[in-house]
C-alpha positions, 0 to 999 in steps of 0.5 A: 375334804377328798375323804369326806366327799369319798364317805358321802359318796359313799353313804349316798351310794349305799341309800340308793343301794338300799332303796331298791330292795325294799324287802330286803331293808323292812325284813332286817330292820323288823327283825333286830328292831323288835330282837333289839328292842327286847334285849334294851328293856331286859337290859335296863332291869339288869342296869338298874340291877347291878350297874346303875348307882341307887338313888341312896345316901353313900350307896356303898357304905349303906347297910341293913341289919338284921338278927339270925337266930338258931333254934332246934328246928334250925337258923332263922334270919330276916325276922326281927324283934322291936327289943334287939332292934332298939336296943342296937339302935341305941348302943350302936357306934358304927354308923353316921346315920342310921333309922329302924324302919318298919311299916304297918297297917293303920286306919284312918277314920277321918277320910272318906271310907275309912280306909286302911293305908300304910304307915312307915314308921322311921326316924328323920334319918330316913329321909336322908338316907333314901334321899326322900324329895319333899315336894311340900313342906318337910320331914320330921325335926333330926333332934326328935328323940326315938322314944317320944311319940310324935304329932306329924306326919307326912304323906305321898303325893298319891295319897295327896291326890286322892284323899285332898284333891291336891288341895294347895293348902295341904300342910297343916291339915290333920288326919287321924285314926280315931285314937290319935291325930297327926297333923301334915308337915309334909309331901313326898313327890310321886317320883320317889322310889321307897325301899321294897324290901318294906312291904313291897315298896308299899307306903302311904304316910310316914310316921315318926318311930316313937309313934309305932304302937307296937312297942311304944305304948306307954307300958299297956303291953309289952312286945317280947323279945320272940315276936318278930317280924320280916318288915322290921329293920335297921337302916344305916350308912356306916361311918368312914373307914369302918367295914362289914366286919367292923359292925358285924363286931361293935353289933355282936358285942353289944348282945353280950348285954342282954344275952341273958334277957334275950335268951330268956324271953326267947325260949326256943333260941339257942344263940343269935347274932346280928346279921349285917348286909349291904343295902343293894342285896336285901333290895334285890333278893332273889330278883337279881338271878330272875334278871340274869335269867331274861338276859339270858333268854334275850341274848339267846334270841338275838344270837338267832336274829343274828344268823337269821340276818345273815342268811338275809345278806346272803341272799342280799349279796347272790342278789348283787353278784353281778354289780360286784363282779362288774366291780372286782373286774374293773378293778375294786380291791376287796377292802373297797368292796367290804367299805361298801357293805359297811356302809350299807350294814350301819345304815341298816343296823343304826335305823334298827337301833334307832327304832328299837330304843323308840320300841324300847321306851314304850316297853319300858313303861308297860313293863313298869305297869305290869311290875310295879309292886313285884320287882324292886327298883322297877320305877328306876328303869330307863333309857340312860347312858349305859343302855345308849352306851350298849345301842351304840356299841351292838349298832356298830358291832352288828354292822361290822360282823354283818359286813365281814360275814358277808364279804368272807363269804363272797369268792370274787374269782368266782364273781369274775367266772360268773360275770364272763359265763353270763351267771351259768353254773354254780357260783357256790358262794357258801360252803356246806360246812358253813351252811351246816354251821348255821343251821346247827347253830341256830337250832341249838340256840333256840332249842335252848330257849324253848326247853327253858321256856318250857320248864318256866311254864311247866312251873306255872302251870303247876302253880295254876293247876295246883288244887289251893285248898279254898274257894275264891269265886264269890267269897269275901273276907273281912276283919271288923272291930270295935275299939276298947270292946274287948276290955268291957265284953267277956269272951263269951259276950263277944262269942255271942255277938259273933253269932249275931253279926254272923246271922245278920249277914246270913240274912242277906238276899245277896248271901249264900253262906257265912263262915267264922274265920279270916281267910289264908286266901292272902298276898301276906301271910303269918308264920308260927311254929308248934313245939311238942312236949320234949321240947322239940320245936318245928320250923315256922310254918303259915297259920290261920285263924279260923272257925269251926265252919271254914272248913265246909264252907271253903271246900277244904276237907278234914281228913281224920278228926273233927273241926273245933269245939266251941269251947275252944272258940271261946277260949276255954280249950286250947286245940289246934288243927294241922294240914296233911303235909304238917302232920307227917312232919310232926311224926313220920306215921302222920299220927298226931290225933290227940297229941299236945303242942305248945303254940300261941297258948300252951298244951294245944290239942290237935283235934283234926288233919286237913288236905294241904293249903298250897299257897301259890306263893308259898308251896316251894317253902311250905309244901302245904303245911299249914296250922290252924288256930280257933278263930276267937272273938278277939274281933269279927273275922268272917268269909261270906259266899255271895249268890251267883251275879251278886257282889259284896263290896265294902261299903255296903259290909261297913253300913250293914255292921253299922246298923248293928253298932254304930262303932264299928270299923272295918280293919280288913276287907278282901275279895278272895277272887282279886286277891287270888288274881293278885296273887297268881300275876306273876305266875299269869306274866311268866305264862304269857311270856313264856309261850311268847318266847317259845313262839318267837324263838320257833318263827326265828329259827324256823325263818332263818333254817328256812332262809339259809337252805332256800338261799344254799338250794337256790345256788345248787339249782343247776346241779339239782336240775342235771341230776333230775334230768340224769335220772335221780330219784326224789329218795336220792335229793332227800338223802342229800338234804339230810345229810347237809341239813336234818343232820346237823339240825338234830345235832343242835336239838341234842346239844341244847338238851346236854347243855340244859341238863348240864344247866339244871343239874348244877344250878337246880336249887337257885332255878327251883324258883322258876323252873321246873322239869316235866318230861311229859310237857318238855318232850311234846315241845322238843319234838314240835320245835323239832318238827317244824324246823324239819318242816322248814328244811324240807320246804326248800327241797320240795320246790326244787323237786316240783319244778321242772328239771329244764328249769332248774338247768336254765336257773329259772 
């Protein structure tokens, strides 16, 4: 009982302590809430990320396959066909449960608006796999077979909400899209997660796998065994006791079958294999390194916080010396003085923790808004028991450091001295060295933080600056079509009524221009590649379909040659046009003018060479290349500029094709603006972030180097004071502040650059992503960052300098 009323004596103490330096308590708290509270929201992602189960079947035993194909032109992996999907599906023997999956685009013509959602095509499988939570009804039968197309469908609880007002009667209710109708057996609640490796985590309903018109179409075409796709997979939980290298085996085996068909159909192959990963890797991508990177970056301003709050109980312990030095008189052992700045640092660092998890659930929930859709997992992050787990452990850490920092550096012999020459004198209770430590230390930390935020946003604003290669400002994209007019109308009838619309739009008084072509301006984008006549293929490079117009129209200029003939928009010629950077690919000299490659039709003719397309997103990769197809009447691809102040949105483009035809549906529509803005988010977030970064990571250390010679300076007034009254010159002082303050500051401006050098060059390739290295926009950060911490050591010393020497002999 005698140790319970001691701790509550104790604490009581410690409140009290604490209630009369109000300053002291909102600075330390402000400064690890907010540090804090950064460091839980980048840490939940890293939790999710790597520490946290998925919310999936037998997560460990839960693998993705693939197929990795080798051509002349290199290994292609991730990009997969329906045949060798299926056919592996179907011949398989290591897995308990297992589903392709692959999403698509469909419209639906019974909704209001026509619109075009996506489809997940999967078999029932998937549901137990994902751990889907039906909300409503239920998924699909687990006997239906994978070849059988089937009626049902089941859809989002969103997609509930807004096309049926969450009416109670949902299931039951049918939709279609205009060839085929599907009834609602089932709704999925809004808590589920899908898997963003499928079209960014993107789906709207969820279709049986025999329903995907792509493969299953009863023999009206066939899908060959080189057209695949990055969506398309096979999702599986491997069956006890069986291992990576087990399926990578019973899978490779299975393609000495149809080695011959598959080599056959895939002309430019060499070999292939199966490609089989665990599911948390091909979920994460390459994101997982970007979490790493924030955990870093915040760890970095949490070390700065850190010394920044022992400057604060430095100067909390000068400002108590007198208490405790009437203590250690009186006889206080030093462990009893240290259990009192215990209990006063956990009260301190426990509010702190408290008031960052409060801080940190909000950020949590508005990092949830801004990465939705461009991070995996991201509606899984949360405050759980592994980030209460860290709060707990870093409240107690902090404050058992902040007190054994603190109570090391307290001399209590000199406490006596000073409480018997009434606080004359210098009571020195920090050395230089240790001042010095701290003030390299710090500069180091936050000169590493500024040159990494200033080479993440030298990569953005390279991105940002980067000439794209089109207009956005006030043009739209569309795709329309009329179903089953391709088997009725001859190439040339539809070329002709191409025009038609064309004009029609041409016409209206809103529209500025109209060209032929469905623009790259794209969140997604298409790969093909051109093979020349020795058989020698590319790699897969972007495509677009375009007229013979797009290129005046988007500001895109044509470098040598000319745009496409009309007869090649018809279908009689077969040409191709080819950016700069893909032209001197093709040949070192970049003269490709009038030579042949095959493409999506054999012998096509390059007619023209374009500037780069640099796609945003894509520039790392493809350095601009691009190939550019013949926009062929096949369906009714046009770009339309609007005039300044007007907007073409699509309904009105849905009602004005109507009135042409009636039939008419609107596959895709795009406001180039909106897509280049959804485009550039991330690169806009990384922006913001980074200037912030920069900026708080310079208030800290400016803060802290300031606070800590402040404090040191303060205890050396009287020394300061004899010397100004003995003569010495302000040159003198100063020599002295460099010696103790700018010195070991620039040590730790050139210790953080030989550590980021160090850094970059040995993990140039995974940072590439993300970082990019520009002297001229790294040396003006690293000498501002320098000079206003030199700044900040300087201010110190001149008010000393300022005061009167008398002054400082007094302590005044």
């Amino acid at each position: 009982m005698s140790a319970f009323i001691k701790t509550k004596t104790q604490v009581n103490l410690a409140f009290r302590s604490l209630q009369n330096a109000p300053g002291f308590v909102a600075s330390v708290m402000v400064t690890m809430s907010l540090t804090l509270a950064t460091l839980f929201v980048v840490f939940s992602l890293v939790n999710t990320y790597f520490l946290k189960p998925l919310n999936v079947l037998d997560e460990k035993k839960l693998y993705v396959v693939e197929q990795e194909v080798d051509t002349p032109a290199g290994t292609h992996s991730g990009y997969q066909s329906y045949k060798s999907i299926i056919h592996w599906y179907k011949t398989q023997s290591s897995f308990d449960k297992l589903t392709p999956v692959s999403p698509n685009n469909i419209i639906l013509t019974s909704l209001p608006g026509e619109p075009k959602v996506v489809a997940t095509f999967a078999m029932p499988d998937y549901f137990d796999i994902f751990k889907v939570p039906m909300l409503l009804g239920k998924s699909f039968a687990p006997d239906l077979p994978l070849e059988q197309a089937s009626d049902n469908v089941v859809i989002s609880e969103q997609f509930w909400q807004q096309y049926f007002d969450r009416t109670p009667d949902i299931i039951g209710k049918t939709i279609n899209d205009g060839e085929r109708s599907f009834t609602i057996i089932g709704v999925v609640a809004k808590s589920f997660e899908s898997p963003y490796m499928f079209y960014s985590g993107k789906t709207d309903i969820w279709l049986h796998f025999g329903s995907d018109q792509r493969f299953f179409n009863n023999g009206e075409w066939d899908n060959p065994w080189d057209n695949t796709y990055k969506s398309l997979k096979l999702v599986g939980t491997a069956k006890l006791g069986t291992t990576k290298e087990n399926i990578l085996k019973d899978l490779d085996d299975r393609i000495e079958e149809i080695r011959a068909e598959w080599l056959e159909g895939y002309e430019t192959s060499i070999d292939f294999r199966p490609l089989v990963t665990p599911y948390r890797t091909v979920e994460l991508g390459d994101k997982g390194h970007l979490s790493l990177f924030l955990l870093a970056g915040t760890l970095g301003l949490l070390l700065i916080a850190v010394v920044n709050v022992c400057n604060l109980f430095f100067s909390r312990a000068l400002a108590q010396h007198k208490t405790l030095a009437l203590q250690a008189v009186l006889g206080a052992k030093r462990r009893l003085l240290f259990n009192a700045i215990l209990t006063q640092t956990l009260i301190l660092m426990a509010s702190s923790v408290a008031v960052a998890l409060f801080l940190s659930a909000w950020g949590i929930k508005l990092f949830k808004q801004l990465a939705t859709g461009k991070l995996p997992l991201v509606q899984s992050l949360t405050i759980d028991i592994n980030l209460l787990a860290v709060a707990i452990a870093l409240s107690l850490l902090l404050a058992y450091l902040f007190a054994l920092v603190t109570s090391r550096l307290v001399d209590y012999k000199a406490l006596k001295n000073q409480l018997q020459s009434s606080g004359k004198g210098s009571v020195n209770q920090v050395s230089a060295r240790t001042v010095k430590v701290l003030i390299a230390t710090q500069m180091t930390f936050a000169s590493l933080l500024i040159i990494f935020a200033c080479l993440a946003l030298t990569k953005t604003h390279q991105t940002l600056e980067r000439p794209m290669g089109s207009k956005v400002d006030n043009m739209y994209s569309f795709i329309a079509f009329i179903r089953g007019e391709n088997d009725v109308l001859s190439v040339t009838e539809r070329f002709d009524k191409n025009q038609k619309i064309k004009k029609i739009f041409e016409q209206l008084p809103q529209v500025e221009r109209v060209s032929t072509g469905n623009s790259p301006v794209s969140l997604r984008i298409t790969k093909s590649n051109l093979t020349d006549m020795d058989g020698q293929a590319t790699d897969f490079i972007p495509q677009g379909w375009v007229g013979s117009d797009y290129f005046e129209h988007s500001g895109l200029k044509i470098l040598k040659g000319r745009t496409f003939s009309d007869e090649a928009l018809r279908g009689e010629k077969n040409e191709v046009m080819v950016t700069q950077s893909l032209a001197y690919l093709l040949d070192p000299s970049g003269d490709v003018l009038g030579k042949v490659y095959d493409g999506h039709e054999p012998k096509n003719e390059i007619v023209g060479i374009t500037e780069d397309f640099n796609h945003p997103n894509y520039f790392d990769q493809d350095k601009g290349r691009h190939i550019w197809w013949p926009s062929r009447p096949f369906s009714y691809n046009l770009i339309v500029e609007t005039k300044p102040g007007y907007t073409l949105d699509q309904e009105k483009v849905l009602s004005v094709l109507r009135k042409e035809d009636a039939r008419f549906n609107l596959w895709e529509y795009r406001s180039l603006n909106d897509e280049y803005e959804r485009i550039i988010y991330m690169d806009i977030i990384t922006l913001y972030l980074s200037y912030i970064l920069a900026a708080f990571t310079l208030l800290l250390a400016s803060v802290g180097i300031y606070g800590v010679l402040s404090y040191n300076l303060g205890l050396r007034r009287f020394e300061f004071g004899i010397r100004m009254a003995l003569g010495a010159k302000k040159a003198k002082l100063y020599k002295l502040l460099i010696k103790d303050a700018i010195v070991p500051l620039l040590l730790g401006v050139v210790l953080a650059n030989i550590i980021t050098l160090v850094i970059y060059n040995q993990f140039k390739a995974s940072l590439s992503p993300w970082l990019s290295f520009d002297i001229s926009f790294a040396l003006p950060a690293i000498l501002i960052s320098t000079g206003i911490a030199i700044y900040a050591s300087i201010r110190p010393m001149q008010k000393i300098i300022k005061a009167k020497p008398m002054k400082a002999l007094r302590n005044e």
